[in-house]
C-alpha positions in Angstrom: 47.7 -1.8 5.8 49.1 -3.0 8.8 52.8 -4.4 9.6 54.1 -7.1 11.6 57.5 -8.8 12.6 57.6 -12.1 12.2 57.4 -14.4 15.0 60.4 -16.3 16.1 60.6 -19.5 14.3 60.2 -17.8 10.8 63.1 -17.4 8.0 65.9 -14.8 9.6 66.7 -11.7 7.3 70.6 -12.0 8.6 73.0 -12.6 11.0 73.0 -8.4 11.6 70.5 -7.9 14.8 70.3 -4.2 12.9 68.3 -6.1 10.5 64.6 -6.8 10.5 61.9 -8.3 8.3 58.6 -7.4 8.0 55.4 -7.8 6.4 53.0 -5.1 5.4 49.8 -6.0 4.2 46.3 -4.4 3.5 43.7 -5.1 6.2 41.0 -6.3 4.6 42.5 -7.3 0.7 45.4 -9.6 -0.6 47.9 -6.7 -0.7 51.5 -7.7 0.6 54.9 -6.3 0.5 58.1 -7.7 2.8 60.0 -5.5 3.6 64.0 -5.6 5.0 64.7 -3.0 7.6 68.6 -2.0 8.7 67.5 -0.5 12.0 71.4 1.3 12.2 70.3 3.7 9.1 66.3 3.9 10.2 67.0 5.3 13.4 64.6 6.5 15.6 65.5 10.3 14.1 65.6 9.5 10.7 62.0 7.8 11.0 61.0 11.0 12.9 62.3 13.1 9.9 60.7 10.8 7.0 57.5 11.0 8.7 56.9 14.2 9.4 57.9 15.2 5.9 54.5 13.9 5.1 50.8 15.3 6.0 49.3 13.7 9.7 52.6 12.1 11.6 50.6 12.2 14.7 48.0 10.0 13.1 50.8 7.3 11.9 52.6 7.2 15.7 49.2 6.7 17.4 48.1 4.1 14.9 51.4 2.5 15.9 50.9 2.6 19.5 53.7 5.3 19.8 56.5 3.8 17.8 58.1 6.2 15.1 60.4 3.7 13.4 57.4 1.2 13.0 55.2 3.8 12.0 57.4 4.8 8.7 58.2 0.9 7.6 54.2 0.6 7.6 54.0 3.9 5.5 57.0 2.4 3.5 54.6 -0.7 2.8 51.6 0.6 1.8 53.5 3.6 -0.4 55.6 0.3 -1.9 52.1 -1.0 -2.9 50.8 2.1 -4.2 53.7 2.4 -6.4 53.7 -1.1 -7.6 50.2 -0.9 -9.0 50.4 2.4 -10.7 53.9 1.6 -12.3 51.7 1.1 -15.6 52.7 -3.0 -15.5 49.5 -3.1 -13.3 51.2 -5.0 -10.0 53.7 -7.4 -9.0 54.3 -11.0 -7.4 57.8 -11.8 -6.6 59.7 -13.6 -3.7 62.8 -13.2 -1.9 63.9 -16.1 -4.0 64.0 -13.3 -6.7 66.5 -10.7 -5.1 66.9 -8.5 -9.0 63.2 -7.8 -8.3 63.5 -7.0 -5.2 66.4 -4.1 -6.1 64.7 -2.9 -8.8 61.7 -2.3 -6.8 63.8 -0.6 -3.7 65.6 1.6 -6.0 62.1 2.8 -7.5 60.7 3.1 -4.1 64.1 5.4 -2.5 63.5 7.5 -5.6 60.0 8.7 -5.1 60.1 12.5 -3.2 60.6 11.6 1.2 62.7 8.5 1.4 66.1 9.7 0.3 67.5 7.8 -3.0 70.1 5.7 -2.8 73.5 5.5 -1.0 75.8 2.6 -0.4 74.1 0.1 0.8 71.7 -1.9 -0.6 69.0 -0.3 1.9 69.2 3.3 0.5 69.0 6.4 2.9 66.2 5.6 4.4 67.3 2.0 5.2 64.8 0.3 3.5 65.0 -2.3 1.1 61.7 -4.2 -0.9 62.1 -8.1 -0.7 58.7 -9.6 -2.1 55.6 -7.8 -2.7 52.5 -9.5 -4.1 50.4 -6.4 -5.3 47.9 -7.2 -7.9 45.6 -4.5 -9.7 41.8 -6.2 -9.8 41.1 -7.7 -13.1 38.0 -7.9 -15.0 36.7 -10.8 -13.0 37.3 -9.3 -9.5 34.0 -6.6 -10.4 30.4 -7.1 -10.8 28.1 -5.3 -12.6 24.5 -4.3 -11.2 21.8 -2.2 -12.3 20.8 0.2 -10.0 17.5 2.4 -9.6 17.9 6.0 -10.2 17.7 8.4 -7.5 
């Protein structure tokens, strides 16, 4: 998965210059979840102590050319996904026209083990908040079937 800001231009999260959007999606799949990012709670300290509560945090910071607080919004992302397809509905696809999805989501995601539950604000303890997501499990007609020789 990979994350980006977007560019100037598109839709503003707020006002608050604290507050960042961005979009993580899978490489090479149709995996997406936005994300909304209060940069005065994820602070360069916190993202340092999220990520190195999980396995390889060196491997995260060089994938992100150095950058901590980017590297834990892109692990944010791709856990979000991760948790969206195994929630036993199989996926989700909802806009930021759809904010009740969004919260429901985010208070799913802040209570998984590493990112801190809730507190109050709307972006948890780990100042992170779901806003769309469009995470599908493959269906039936995404697979093939071949015979293959033995061997």
């Amino acid at each position: 998965m990979q994350a980006t800001q977007p560019n100037s231009g598109t839709e503003q999260a707020t006002t608050d210059g604290n507050i960042k959007r961005y979009k993580v999606s899978e490489t090479f799949g149709e995996f997406e979840v936005r994300l909304e990012v209060d940069h005065s709670i994820l602070t360069p300290a916190r993202a340092k102590e999220i990520n190195e509560f999980w396995g390889s945090p060196e491997d995260r910071i060089a994938a992100e050319k150095g950058d901590e607080v980017k590297a834990v919004i892109r692990l944010a992302g791709s856990r979000a996904a991760a948790m969206i397809i195994s929630d036993g509905w199989g996926g989700a696809s909802f806009g930021s026209g759809r904010p009740e999805a969004g919260e429901i989501w985010s208070k799913q995601f802040r209570a998984q083990e590493g990112w801190g539950g809730e507190e109050d604000t709307p972006f948890g303890w780990c100042g992170i908040r779901i806003i769309a997501a469009d995470v599908e499990m493959p269906g039936f007609d995404d697979f093939e079937l071949k015979e293959v020789a033995r061997g």
